[in-house]
PDB file of N, CA, C and O in Angstrom:
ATOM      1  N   UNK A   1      -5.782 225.646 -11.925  1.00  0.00           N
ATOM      2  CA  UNK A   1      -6.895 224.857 -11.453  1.00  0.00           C
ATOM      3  C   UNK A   1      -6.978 224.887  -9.925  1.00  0.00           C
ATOM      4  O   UNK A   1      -8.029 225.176  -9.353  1.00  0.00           O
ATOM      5  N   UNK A   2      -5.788 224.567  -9.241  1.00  0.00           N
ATOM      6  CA  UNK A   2      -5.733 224.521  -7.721  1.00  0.00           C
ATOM      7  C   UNK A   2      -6.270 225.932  -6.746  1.00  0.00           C
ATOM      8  O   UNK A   2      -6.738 225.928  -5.608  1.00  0.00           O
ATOM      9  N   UNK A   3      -5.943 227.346  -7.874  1.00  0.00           N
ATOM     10  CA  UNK A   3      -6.484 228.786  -7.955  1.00  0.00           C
ATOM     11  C   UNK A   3      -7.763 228.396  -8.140  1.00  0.00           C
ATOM     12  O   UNK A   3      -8.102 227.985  -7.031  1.00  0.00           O
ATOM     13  N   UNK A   4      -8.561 228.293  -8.788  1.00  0.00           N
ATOM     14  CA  UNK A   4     -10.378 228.380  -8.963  1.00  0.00           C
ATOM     15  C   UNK A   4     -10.836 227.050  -8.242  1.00  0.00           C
ATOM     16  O   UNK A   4     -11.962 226.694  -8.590  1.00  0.00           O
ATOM     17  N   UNK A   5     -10.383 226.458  -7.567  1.00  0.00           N
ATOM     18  CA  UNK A   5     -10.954 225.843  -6.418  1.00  0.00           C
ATOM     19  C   UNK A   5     -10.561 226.166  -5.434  1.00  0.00           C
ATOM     20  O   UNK A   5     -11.383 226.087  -4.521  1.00  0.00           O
ATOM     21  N   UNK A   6      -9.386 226.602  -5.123  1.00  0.00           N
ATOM     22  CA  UNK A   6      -9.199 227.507  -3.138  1.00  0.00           C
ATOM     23  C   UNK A   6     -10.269 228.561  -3.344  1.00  0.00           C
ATOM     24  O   UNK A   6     -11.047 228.900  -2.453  1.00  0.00           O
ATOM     25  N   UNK A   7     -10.260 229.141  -4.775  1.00  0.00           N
ATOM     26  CA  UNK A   7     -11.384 230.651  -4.457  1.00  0.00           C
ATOM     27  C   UNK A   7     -12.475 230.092  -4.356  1.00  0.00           C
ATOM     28  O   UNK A   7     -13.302 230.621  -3.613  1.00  0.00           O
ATOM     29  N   UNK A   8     -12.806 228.935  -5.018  1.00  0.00           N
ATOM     30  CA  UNK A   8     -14.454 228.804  -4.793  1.00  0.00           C
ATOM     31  C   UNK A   8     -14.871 228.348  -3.280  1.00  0.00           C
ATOM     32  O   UNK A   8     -15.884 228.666  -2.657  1.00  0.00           O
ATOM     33  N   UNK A   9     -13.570 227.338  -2.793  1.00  0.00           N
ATOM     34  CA  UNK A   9     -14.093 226.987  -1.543  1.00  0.00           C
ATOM     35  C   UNK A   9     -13.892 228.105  -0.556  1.00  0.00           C
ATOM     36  O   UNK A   9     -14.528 227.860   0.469  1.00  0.00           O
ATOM     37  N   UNK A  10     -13.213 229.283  -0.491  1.00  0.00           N
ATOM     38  CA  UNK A  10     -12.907 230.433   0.464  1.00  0.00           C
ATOM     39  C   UNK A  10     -14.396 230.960   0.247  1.00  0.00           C
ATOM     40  O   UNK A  10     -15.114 231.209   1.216  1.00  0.00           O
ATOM     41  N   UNK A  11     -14.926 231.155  -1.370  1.00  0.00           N
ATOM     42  CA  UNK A  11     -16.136 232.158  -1.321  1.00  0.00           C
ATOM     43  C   UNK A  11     -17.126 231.459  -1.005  1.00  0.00           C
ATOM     44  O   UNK A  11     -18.027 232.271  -0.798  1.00  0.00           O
ATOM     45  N   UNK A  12     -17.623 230.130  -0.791  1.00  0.00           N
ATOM     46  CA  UNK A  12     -18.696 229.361  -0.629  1.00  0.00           C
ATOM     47  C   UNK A  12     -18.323 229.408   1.093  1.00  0.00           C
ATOM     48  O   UNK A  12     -19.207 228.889   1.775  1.00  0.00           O
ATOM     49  N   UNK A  13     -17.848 229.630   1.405  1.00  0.00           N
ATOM     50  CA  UNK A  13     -17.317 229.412   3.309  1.00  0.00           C
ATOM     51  C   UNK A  13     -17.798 230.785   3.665  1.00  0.00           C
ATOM     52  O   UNK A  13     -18.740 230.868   4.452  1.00  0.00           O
ATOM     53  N   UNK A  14     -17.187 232.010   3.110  1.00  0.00           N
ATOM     54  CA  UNK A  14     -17.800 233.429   3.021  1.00  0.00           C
ATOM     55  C   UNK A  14     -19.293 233.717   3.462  1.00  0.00           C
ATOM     56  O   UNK A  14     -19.899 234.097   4.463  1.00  0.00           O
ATOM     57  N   UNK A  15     -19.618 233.223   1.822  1.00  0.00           N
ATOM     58  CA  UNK A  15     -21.052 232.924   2.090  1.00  0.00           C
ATOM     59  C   UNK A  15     -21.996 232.228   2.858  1.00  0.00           C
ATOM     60  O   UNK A  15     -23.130 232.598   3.162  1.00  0.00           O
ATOM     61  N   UNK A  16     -21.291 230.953   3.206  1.00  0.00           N
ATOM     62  CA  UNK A  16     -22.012 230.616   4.386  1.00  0.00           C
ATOM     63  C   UNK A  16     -22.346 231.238   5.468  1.00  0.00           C
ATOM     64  O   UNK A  16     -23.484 231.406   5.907  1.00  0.00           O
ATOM     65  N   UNK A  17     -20.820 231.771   6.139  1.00  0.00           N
ATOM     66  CA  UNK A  17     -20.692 232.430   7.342  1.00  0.00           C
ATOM     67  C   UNK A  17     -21.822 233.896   7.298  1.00  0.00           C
ATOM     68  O   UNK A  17     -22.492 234.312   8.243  1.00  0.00           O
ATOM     69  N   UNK A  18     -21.777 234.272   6.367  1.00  0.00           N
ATOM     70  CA  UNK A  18     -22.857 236.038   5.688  1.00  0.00           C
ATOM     71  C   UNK A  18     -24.314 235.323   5.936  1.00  0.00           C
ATOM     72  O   UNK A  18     -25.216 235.800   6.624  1.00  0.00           O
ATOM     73  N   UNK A  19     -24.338 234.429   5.427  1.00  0.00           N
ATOM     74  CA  UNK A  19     -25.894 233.784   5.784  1.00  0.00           C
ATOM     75  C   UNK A  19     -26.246 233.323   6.934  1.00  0.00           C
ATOM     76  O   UNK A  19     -27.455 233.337   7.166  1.00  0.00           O
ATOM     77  N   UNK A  20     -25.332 232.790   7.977  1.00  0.00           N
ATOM     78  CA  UNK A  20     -25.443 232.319   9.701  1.00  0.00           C
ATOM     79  C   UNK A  20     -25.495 234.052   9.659  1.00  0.00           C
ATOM     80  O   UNK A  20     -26.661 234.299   9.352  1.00  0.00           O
ATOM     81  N   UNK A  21     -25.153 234.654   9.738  1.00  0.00           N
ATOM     82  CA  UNK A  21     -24.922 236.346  10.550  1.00  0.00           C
ATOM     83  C   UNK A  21     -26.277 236.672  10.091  1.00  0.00           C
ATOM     84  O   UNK A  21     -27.178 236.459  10.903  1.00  0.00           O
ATOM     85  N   UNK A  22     -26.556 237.094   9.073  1.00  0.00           N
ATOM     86  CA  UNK A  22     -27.546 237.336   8.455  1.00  0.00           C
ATOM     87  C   UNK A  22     -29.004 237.061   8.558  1.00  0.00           C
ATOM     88  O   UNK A  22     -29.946 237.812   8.303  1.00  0.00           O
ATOM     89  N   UNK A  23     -29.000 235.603   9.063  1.00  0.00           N
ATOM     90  CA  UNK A  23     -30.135 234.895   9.403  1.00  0.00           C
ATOM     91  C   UNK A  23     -30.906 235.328  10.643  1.00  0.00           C
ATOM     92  O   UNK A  23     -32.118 235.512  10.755  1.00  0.00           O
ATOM     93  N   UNK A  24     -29.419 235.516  12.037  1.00  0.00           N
ATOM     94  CA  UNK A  24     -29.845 235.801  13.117  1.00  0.00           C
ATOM     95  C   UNK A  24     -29.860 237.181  13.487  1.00  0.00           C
ATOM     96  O   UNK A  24     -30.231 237.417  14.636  1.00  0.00           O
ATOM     97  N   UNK A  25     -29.443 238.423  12.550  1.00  0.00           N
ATOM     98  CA  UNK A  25     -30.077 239.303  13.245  1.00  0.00           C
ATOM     99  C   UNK A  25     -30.909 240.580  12.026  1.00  0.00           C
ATOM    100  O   UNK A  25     -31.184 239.816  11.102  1.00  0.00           O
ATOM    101  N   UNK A  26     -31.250 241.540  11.718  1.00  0.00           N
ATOM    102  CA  UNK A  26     -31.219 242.662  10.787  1.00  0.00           C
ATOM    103  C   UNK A  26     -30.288 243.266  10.098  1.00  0.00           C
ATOM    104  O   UNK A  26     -29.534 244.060  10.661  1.00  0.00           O
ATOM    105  N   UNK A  27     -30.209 243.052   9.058  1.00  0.00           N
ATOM    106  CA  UNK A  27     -29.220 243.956   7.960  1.00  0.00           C
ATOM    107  C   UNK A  27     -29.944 245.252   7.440  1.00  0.00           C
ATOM    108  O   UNK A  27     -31.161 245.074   7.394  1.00  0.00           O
ATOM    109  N   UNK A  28     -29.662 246.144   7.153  1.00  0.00           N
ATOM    110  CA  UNK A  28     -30.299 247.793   6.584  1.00  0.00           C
ATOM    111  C   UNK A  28     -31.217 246.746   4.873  1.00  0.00           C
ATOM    112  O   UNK A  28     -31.104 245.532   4.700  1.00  0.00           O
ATOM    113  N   UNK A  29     -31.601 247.215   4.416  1.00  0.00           N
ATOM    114  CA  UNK A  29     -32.328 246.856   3.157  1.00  0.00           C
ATOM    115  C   UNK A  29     -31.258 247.403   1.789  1.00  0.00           C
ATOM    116  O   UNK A  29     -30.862 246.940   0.719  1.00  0.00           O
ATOM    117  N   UNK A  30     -31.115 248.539   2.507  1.00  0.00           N
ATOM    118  CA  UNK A  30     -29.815 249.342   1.207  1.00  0.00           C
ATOM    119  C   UNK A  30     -28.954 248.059   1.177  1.00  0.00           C
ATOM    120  O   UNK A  30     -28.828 247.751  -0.008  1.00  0.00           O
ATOM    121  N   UNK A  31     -28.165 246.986   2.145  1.00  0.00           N
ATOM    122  CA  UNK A  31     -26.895 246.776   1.888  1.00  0.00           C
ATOM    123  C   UNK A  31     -27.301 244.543   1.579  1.00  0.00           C
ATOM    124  O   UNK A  31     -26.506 243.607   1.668  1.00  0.00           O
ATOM    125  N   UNK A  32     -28.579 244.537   1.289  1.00  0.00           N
ATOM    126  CA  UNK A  32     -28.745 243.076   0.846  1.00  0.00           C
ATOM    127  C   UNK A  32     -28.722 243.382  -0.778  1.00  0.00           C
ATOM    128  O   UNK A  32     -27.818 242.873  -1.441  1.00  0.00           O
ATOM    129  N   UNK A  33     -29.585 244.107  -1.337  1.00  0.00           N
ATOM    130  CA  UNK A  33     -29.055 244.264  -2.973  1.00  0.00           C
ATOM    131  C   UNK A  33     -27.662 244.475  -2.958  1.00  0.00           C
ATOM    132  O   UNK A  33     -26.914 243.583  -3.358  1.00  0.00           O
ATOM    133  N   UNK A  34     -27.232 245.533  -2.551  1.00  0.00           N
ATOM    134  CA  UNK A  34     -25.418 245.244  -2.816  1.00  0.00           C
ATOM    135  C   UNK A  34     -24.928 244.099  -2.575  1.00  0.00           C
ATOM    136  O   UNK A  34     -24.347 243.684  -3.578  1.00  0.00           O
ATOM    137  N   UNK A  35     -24.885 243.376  -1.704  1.00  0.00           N
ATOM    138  CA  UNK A  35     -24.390 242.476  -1.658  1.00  0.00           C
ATOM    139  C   UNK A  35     -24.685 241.237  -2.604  1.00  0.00           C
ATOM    140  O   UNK A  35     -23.903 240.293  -2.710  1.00  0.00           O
ATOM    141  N   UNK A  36     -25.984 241.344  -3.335  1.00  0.00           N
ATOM    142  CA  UNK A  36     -25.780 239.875  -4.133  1.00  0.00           C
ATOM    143  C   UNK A  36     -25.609 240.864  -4.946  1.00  0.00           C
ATOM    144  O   UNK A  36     -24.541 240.329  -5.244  1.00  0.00           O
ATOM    145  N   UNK A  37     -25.625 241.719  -5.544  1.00  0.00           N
ATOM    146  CA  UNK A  37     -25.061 242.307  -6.766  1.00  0.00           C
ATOM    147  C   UNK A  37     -23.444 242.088  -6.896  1.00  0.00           C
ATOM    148  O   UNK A  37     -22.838 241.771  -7.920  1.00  0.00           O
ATOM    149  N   UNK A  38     -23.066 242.262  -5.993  1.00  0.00           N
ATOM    150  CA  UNK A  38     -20.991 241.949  -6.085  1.00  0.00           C
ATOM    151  C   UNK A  38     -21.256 240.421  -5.878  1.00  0.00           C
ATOM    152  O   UNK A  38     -20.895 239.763  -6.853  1.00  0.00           O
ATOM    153  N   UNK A  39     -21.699 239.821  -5.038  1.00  0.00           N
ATOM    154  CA  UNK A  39     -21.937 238.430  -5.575  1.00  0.00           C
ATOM    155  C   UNK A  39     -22.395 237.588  -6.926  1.00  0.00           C
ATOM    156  O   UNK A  39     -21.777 236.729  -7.556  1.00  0.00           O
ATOM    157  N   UNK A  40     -23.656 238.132  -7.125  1.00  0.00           N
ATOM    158  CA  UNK A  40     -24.124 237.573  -8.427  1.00  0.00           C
ATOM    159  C   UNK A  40     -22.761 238.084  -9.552  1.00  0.00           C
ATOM    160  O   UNK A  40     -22.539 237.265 -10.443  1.00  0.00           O
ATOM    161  N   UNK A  41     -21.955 239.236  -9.553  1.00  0.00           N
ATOM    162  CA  UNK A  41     -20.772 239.382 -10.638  1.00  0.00           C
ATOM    163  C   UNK A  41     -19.748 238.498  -9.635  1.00  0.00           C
ATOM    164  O   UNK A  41     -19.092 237.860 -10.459  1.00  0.00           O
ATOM    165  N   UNK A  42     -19.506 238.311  -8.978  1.00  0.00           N
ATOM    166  CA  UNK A  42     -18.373 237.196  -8.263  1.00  0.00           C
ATOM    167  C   UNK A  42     -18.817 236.051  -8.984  1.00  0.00           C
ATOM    168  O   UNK A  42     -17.882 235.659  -9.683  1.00  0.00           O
ATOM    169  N   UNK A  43     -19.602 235.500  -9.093  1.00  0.00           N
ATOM    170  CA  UNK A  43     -19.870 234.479  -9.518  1.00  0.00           C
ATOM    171  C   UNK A  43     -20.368 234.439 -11.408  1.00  0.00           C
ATOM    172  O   UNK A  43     -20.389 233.343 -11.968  1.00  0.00           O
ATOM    173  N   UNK A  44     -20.605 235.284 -11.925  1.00  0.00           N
ATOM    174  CA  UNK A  44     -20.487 235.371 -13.395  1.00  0.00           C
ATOM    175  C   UNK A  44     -19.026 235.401 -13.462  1.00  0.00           C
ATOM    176  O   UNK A  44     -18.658 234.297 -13.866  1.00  0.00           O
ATOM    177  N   UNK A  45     -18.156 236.074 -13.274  1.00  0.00           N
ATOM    178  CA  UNK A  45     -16.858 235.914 -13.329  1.00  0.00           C
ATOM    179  C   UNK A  45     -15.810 234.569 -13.359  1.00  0.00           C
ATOM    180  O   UNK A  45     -14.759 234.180 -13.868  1.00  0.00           O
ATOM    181  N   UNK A  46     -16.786 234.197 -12.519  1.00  0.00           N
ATOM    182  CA  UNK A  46     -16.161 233.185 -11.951  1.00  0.00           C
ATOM    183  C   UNK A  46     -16.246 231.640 -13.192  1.00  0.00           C
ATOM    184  O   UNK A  46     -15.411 230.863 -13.653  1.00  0.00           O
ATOM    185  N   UNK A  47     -17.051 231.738 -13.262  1.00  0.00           N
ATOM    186  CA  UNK A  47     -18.321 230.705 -14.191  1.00  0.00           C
ATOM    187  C   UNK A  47     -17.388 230.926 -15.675  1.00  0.00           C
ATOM    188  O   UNK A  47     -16.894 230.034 -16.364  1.00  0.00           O
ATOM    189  N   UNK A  48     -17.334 232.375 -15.894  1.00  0.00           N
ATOM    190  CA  UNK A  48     -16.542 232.625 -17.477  1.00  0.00           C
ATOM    191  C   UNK A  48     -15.304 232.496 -17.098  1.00  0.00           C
ATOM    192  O   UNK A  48     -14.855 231.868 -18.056  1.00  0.00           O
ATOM    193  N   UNK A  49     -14.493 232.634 -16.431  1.00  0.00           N
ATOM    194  CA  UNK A  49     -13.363 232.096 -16.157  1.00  0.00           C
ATOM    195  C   UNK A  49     -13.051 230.893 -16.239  1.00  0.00           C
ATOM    196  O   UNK A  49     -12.043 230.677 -16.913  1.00  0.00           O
ATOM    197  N   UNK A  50     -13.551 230.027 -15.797  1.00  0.00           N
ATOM    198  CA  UNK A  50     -13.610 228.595 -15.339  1.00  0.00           C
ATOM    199  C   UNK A  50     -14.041 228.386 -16.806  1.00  0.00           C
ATOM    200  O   UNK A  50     -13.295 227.589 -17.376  1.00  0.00           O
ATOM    201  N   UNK A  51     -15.061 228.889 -17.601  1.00  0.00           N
ATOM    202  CA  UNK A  51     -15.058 228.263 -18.825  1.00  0.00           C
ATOM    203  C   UNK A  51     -14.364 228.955 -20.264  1.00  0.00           C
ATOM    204  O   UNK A  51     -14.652 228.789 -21.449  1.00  0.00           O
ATOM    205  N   UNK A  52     -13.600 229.576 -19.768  1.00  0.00           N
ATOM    206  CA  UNK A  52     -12.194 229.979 -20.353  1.00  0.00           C
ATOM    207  C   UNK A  52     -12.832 231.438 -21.738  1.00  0.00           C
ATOM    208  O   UNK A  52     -12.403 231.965 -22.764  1.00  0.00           O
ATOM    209  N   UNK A  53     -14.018 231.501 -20.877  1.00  0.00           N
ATOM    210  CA  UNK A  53     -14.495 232.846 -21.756  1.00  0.00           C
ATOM    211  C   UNK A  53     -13.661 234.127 -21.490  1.00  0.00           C
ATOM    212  O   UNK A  53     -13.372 234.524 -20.361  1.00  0.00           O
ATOM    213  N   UNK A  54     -13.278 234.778 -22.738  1.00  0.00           N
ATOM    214  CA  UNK A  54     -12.655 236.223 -22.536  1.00  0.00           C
ATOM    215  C   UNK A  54     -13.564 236.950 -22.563  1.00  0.00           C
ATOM    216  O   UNK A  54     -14.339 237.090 -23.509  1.00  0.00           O
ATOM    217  N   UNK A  55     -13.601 237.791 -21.005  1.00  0.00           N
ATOM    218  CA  UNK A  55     -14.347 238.653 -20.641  1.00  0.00           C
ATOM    219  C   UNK A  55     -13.403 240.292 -21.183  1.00  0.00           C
ATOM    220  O   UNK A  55     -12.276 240.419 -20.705  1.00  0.00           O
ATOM    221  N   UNK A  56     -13.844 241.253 -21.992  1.00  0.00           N
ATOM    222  CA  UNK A  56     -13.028 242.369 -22.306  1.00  0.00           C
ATOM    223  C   UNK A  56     -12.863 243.244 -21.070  1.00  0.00           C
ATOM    224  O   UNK A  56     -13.884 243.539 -20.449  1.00  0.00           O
ATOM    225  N   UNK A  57     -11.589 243.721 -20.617  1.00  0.00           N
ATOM    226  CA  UNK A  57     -11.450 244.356 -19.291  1.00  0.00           C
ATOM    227  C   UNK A  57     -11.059 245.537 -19.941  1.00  0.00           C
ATOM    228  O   UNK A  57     -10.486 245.403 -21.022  1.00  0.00           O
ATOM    229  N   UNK A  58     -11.283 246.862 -19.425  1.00  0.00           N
ATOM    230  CA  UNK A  58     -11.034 247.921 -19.565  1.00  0.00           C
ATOM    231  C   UNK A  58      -9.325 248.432 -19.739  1.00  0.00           C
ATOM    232  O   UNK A  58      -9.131 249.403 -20.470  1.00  0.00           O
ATOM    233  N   UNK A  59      -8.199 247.816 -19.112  1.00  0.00           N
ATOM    234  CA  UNK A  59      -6.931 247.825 -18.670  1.00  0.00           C
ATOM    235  C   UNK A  59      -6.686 247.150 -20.095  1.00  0.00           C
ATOM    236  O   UNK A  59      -5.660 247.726 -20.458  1.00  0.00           O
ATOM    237  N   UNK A  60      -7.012 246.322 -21.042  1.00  0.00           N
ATOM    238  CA  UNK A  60      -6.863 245.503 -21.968  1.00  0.00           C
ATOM    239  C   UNK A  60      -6.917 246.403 -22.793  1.00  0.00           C
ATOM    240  O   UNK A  60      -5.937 246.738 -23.458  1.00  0.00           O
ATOM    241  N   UNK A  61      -7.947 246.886 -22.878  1.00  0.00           N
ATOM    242  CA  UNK A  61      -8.364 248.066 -23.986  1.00  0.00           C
ATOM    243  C   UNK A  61      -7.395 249.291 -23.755  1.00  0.00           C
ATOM    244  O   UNK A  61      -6.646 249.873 -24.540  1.00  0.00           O
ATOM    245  N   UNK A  62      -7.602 249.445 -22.705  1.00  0.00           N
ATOM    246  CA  UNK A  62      -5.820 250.716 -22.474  1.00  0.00           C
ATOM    247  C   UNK A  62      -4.880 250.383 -23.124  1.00  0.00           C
ATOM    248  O   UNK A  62      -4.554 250.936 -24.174  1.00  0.00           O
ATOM    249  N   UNK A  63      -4.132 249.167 -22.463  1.00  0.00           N
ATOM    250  CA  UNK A  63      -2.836 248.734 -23.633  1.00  0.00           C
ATOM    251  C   UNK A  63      -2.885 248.278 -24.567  1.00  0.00           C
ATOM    252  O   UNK A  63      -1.878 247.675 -24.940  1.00  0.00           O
ATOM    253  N   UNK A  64      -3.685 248.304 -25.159  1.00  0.00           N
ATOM    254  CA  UNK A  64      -3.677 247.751 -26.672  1.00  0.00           C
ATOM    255  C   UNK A  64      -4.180 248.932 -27.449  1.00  0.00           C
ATOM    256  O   UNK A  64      -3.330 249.193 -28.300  1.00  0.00           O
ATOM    257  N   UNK A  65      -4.910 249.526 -27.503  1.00  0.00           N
ATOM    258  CA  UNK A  65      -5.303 251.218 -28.033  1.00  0.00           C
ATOM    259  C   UNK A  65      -4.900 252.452 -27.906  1.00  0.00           C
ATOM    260  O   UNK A  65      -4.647 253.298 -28.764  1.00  0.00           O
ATOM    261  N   UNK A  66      -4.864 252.484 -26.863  1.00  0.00           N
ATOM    262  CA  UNK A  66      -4.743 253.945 -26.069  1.00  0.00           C
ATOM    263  C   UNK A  66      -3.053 253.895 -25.954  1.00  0.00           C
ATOM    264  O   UNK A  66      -2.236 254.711 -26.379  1.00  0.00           O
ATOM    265  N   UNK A  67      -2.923 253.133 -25.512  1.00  0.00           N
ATOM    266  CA  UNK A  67      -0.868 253.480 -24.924  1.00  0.00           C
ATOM    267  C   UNK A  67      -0.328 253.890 -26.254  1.00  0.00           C
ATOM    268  O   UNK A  67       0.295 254.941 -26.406  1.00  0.00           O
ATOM    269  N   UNK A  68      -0.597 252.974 -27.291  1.00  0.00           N
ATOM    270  CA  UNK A  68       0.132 252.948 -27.991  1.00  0.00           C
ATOM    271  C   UNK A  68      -0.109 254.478 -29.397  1.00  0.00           C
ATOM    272  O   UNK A  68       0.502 254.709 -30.440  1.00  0.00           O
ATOM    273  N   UNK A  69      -1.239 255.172 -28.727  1.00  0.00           N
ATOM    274  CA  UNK A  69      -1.466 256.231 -29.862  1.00  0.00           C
ATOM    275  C   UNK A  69      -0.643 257.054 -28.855  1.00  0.00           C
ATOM    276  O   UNK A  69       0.370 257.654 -29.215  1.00  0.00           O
ATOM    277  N   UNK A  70      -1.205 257.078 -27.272  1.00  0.00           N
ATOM    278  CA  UNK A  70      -0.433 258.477 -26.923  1.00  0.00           C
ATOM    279  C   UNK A  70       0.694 258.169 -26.845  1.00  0.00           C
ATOM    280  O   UNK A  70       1.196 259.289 -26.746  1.00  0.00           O
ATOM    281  N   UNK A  71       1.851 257.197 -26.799  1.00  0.00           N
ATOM    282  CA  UNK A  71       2.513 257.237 -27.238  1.00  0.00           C
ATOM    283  C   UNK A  71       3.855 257.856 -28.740  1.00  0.00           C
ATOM    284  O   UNK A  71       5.016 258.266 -28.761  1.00  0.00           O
ATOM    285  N   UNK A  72       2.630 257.539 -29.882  1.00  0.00           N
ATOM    286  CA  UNK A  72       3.130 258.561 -30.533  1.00  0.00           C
ATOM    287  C   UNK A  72       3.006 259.931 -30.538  1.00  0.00           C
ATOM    288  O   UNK A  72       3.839 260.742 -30.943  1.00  0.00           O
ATOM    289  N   UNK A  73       1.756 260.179 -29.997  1.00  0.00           N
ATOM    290  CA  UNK A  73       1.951 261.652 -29.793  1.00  0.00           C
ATOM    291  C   UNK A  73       2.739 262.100 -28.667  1.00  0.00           C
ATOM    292  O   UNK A  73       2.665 263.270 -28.292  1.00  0.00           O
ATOM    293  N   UNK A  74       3.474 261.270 -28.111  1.00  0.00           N
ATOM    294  CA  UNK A  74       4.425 261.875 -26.768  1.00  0.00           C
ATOM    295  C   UNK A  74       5.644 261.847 -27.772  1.00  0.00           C
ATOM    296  O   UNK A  74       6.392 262.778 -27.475  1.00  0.00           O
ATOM    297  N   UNK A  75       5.991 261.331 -28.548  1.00  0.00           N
ATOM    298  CA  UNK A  75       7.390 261.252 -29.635  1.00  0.00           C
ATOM    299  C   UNK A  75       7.195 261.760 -30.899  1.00  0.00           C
ATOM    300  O   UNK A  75       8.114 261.698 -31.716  1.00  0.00           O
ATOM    301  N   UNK A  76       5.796 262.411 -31.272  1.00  0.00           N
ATOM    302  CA  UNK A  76       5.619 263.463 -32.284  1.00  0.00           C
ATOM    303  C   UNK A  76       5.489 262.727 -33.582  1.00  0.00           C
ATOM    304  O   UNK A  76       5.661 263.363 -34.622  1.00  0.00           O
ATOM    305  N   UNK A  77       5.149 261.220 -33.633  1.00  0.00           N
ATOM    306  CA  UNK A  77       5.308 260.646 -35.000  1.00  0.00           C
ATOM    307  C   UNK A  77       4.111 260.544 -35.565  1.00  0.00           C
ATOM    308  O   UNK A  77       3.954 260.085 -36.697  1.00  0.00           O
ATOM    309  N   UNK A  78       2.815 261.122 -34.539  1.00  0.00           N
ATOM    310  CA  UNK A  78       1.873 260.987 -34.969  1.00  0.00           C
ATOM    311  C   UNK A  78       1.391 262.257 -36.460  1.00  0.00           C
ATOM    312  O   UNK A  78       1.944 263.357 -36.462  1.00  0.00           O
ATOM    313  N   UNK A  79       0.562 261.971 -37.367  1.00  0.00           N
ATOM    314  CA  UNK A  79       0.825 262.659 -38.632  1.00  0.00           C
ATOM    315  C   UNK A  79      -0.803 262.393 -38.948  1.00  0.00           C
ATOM    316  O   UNK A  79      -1.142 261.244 -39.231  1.00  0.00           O
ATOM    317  N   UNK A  80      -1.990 263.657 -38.887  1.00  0.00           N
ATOM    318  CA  UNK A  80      -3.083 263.761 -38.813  1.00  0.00           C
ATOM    319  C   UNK A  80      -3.150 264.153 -39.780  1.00  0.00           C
ATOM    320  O   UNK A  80      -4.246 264.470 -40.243  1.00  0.00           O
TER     321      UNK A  80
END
């Protein structure tokens, strides 16, 4: 809990500070969609976390599928 409130208050301070900079001078146009795009997923993340949703991560799906087949085929027990 003490984790998803230091991050929220570090990223809400972030953001502030990006919006004072931002306000007062020109940013390129390419780099304002990027930026709420890694934001807008900073903050879906954040939201399913906090509400204890399992989001499926790719690294999850590695060790639980994948390790464990090539595995047998690294020790030959696999039988097609």
């Amino acid at each position: 809990m003490i984790f998803l409130v230091a991050f929220a208050v570090v990223w809400l301070v972030s953001l502030f500070g990006d919006y004072i900079k931002w306000k007062d001078r020109k940013v390129k146009n390419v780099s304002k969609p990027l930026y709420v795009c890694l934001n807008a997923a900073t903050l879906l993340l954040y939201i399913a976390y906090a509400a204890n949703v399992r989001i499926p991560m790719p690294t999850t799906f590695f060790i639980r599928y994948v390790a464990p087949w090539i595995n047998t085929l690294v020790r030959g027990t696999f039988h097609a």
